[in-house]
C-alpha positions as CSV (number, residue, x, y, z in Angstrom):
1,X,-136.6,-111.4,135.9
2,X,-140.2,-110.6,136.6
3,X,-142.8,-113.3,135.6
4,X,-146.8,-112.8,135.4
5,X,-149.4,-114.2,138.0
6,X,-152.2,-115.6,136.7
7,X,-154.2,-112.7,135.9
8,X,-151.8,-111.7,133.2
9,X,-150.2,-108.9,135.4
10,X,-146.7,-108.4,136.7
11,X,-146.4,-110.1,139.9
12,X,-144.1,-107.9,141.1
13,X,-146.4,-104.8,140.8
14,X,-148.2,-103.2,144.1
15,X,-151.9,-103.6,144.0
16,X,-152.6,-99.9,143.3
17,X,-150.4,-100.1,140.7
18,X,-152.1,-102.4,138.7
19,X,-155.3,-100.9,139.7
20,X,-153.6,-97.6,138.4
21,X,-153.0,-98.7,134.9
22,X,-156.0,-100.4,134.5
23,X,-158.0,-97.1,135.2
24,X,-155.9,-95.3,132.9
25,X,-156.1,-98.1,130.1
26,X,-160.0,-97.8,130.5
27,X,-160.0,-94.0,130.2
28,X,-157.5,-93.8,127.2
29,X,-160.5,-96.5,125.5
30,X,-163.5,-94.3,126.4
31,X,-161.8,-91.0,124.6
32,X,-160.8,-92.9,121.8
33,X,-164.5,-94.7,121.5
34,X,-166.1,-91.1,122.1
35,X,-167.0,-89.3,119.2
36,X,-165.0,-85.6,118.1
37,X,-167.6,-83.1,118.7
38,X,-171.3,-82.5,119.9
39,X,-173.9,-84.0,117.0
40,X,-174.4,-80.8,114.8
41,X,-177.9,-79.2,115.5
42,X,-179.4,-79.6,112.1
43,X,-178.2,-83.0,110.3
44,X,-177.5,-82.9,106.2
45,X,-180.6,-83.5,104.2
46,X,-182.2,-81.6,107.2
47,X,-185.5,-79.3,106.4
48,X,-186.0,-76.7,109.2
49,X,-188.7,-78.0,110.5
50,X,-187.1,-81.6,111.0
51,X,-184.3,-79.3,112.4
52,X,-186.5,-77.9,115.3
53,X,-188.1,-81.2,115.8
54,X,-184.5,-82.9,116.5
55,X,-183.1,-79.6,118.5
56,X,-186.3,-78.8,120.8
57,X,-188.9,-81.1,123.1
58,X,-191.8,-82.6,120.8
59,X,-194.4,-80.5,122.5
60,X,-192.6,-77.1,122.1
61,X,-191.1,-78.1,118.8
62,X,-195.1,-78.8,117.0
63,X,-196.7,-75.5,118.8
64,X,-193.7,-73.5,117.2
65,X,-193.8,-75.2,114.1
66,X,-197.9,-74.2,114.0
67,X,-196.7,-70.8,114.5
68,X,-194.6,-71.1,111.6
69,X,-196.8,-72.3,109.6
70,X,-199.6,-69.5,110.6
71,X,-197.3,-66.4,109.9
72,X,-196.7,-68.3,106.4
73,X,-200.0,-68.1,105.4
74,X,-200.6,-64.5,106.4
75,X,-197.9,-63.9,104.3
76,X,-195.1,-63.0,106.3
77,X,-191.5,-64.3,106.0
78,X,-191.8,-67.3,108.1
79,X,-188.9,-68.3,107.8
80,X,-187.2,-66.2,109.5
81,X,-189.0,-67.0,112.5
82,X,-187.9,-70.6,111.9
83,X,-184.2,-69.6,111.9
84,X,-184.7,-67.7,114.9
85,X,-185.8,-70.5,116.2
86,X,-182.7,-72.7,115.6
87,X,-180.0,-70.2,116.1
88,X,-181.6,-69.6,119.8
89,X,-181.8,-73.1,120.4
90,X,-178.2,-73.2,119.4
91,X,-176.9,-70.7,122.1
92,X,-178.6,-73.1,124.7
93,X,-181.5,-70.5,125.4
94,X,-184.1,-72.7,127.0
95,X,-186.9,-74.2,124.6
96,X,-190.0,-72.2,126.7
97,X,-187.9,-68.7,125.9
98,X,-187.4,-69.9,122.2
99,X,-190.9,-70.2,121.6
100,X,-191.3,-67.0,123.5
101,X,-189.2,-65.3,120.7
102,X,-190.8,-66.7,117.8
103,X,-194.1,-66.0,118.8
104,X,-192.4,-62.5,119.6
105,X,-191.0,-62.6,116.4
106,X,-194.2,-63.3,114.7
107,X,-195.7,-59.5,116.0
108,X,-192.6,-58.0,115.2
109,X,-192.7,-59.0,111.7
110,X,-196.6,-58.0,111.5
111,X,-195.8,-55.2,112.8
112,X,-192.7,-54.2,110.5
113,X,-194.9,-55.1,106.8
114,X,-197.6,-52.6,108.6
115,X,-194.9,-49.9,109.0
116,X,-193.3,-50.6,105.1
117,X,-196.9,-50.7,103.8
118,X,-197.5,-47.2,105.4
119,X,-194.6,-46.6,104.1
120,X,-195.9,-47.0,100.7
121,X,-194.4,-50.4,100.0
122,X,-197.6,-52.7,100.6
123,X,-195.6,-55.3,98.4
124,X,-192.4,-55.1,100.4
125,X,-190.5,-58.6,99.7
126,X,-189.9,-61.3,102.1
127,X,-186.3,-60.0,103.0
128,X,-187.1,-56.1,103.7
129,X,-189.8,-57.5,105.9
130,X,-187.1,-59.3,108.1
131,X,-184.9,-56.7,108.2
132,X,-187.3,-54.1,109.1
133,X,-188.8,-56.7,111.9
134,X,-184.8,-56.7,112.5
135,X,-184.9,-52.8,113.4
136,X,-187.4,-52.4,115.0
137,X,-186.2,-55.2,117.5
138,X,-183.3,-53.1,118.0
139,X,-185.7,-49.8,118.5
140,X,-186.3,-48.2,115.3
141,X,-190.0,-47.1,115.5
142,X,-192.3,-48.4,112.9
143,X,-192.5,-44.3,111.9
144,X,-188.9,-44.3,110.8
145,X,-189.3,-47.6,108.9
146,X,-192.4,-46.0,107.5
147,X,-190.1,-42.8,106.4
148,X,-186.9,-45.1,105.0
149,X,-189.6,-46.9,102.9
150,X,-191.6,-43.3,101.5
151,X,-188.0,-41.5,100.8
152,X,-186.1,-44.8,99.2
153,X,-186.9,-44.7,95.5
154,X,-189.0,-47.6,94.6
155,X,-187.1,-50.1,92.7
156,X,-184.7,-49.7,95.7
157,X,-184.4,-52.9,98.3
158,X,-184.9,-52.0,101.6
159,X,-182.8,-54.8,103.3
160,X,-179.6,-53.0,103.3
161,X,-180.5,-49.6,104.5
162,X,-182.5,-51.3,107.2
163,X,-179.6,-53.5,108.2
164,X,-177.5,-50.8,108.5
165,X,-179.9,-48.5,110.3
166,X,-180.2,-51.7,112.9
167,X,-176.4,-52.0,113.3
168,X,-175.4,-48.4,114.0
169,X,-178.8,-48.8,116.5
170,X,-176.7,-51.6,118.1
171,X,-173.6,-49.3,118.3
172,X,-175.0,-47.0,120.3
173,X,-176.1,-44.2,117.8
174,X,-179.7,-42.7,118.4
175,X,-182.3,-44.4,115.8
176,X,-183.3,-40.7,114.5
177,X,-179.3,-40.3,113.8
178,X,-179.0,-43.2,111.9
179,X,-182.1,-43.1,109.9
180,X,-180.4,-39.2,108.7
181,X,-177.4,-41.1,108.1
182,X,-179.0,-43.3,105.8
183,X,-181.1,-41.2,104.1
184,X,-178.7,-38.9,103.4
185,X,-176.3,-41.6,101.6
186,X,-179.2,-42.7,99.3
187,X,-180.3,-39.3,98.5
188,X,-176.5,-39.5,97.0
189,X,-177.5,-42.3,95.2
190,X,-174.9,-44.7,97.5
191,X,-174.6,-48.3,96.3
192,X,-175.4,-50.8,98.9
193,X,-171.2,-51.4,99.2
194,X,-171.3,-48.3,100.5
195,X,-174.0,-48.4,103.0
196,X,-172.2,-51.7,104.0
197,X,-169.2,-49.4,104.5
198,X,-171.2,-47.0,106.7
199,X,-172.0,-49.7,109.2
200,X,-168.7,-50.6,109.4
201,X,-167.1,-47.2,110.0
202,X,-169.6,-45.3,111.6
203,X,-167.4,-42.6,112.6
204,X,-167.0,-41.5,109.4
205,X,-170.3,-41.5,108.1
206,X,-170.6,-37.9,107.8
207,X,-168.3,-37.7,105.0
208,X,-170.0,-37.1,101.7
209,X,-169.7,-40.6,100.2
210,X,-167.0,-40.6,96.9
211,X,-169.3,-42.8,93.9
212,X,-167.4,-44.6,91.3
213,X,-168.7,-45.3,88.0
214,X,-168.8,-48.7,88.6
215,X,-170.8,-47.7,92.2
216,X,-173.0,-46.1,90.1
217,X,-174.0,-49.4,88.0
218,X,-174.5,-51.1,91.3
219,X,-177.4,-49.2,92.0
220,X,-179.7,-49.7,88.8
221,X,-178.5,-53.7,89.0
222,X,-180.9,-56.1,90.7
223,X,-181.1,-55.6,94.8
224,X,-179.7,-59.2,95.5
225,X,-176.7,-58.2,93.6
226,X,-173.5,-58.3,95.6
227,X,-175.6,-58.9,98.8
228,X,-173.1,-58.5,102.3
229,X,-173.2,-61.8,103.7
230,X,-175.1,-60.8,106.7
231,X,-178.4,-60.0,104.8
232,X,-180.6,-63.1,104.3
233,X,-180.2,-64.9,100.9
234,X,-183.8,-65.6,100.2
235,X,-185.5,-62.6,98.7
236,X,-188.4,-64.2,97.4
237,X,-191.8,-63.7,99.0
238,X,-193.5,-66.5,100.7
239,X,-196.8,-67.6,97.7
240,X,-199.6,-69.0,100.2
241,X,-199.7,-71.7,102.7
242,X,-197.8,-74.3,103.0
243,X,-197.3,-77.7,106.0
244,X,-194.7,-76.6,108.4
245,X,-193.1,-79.7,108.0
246,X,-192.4,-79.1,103.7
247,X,-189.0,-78.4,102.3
248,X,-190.5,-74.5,102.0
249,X,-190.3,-73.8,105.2
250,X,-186.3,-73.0,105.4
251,X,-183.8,-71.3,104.1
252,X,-179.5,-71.7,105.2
């Protein structure tokens, strides 16, 4: 029978035996004291800007939070450019390029309520301001945002149409093609489901688009009704200044 030294160990084990198992023992305790997953990027109870400030170095985190707090009191849709912020720093883009793109960001959304407001919609909400800073990222020319705002009927929301104008961009199809695309489903009074549809199936877009009766209610209800999930849930417009590091500055 095999007693135990002194140590506590088998006696009749080889050195690197024991040395063997106590290694292993050790790992098996590290794993088990290390926790499941990476801490998530923005904690519960989290504003944005607390979110930046824990994601991104203190110096980079305050000079994009000042732009944040700029565009919000020129009355752009800020934050979106504090979202852009966080889902960039959640990729692992590096925190000099993130507040590259935000201040990038900034310009493209100056630009896209110039092109809306020459467009004829000078009161464009929050939302169709991000998605046309969205197209024109993507290369839709501030003149074809001009032209989707002028030929949409005015109680219309622009998010959608821009949205989908942006996606078939990203497919490939030519930014001239898919404004006609658009254009040509609202001039037949398509419900946003339907543009949806059209970004999905792109191929088929030529088709003359089949309304319902219930499509047909969906376009005199509200704009944020039955919003896709990929258009931002925030529709309302930004009311003045506000600190950077307030509960207004975020969204989801």
């Amino acid at each position: 029978m095999t007693s135990f030294g002194p140590s506590g160990v088998c006696s009749g084990e080889a050195p690197w035996e024991t040395v063997l198992k106590l290694v292993l023992l050790q790992s098996v305790a590290l794993l088990m004291l290390a926790p499941l997953g990476p801490a998530p990027l923005v904690a519960q109870g989290d504003t944005p800007a607390e979110a930046i400030e824990r994601a991104l170095p203190p110096d980079v985190a305050q000079r994009i939070l000042a732009r944040v707090a700029e565009a919000r009191a020129r009355g752009l849709p800020a934050d979106a450019m504090a979202r852009r912020a966080l889902e960039l720093s959640a990729k692992g883009v590096a925190p000099a390029a993130v507040e590259t793109a935000v201040v990038d960001e900034a310009a493209e959304l100056e630009a896209a309520r110039r092109a809306l407001g020459d467009g004829g919609r000078s009161d464009a909400a929050d939302e169709d301001v991000d998605a046309a800073g969205t197209a024109m990222r993507k290369g839709v020319s501030g003149r074809q945002v001009s032209e989707l705002a002028r030929s949409t009927p005015s109680g219309r929301a622009l998010a959608v149409p821009l949205f989908v104008i942006a996606s078939l961009v990203d497919r490939g199809l030519p930014a001239d093609q898919a404004l006609r695309r658009v254009l040509a489903r609202l001039e037949a009074r398509a419900s946003d489901r339907q543009l949806e549809g059209l970004a999905d199936a792109p191929g088929r877009s030529d088709q003359s688009p089949k309304l319902t009766g219930q499509d047909m209610a969906e376009t005199r209800r509200p704009a944020d009704t039955g919003r896709p999930a990929w258009v931002p849930a925030n529709p309302g417009k930004s009311n003045g200044p506000q600190n950077a590091g307030q509960r207004g500055l975020g969204k989801p």
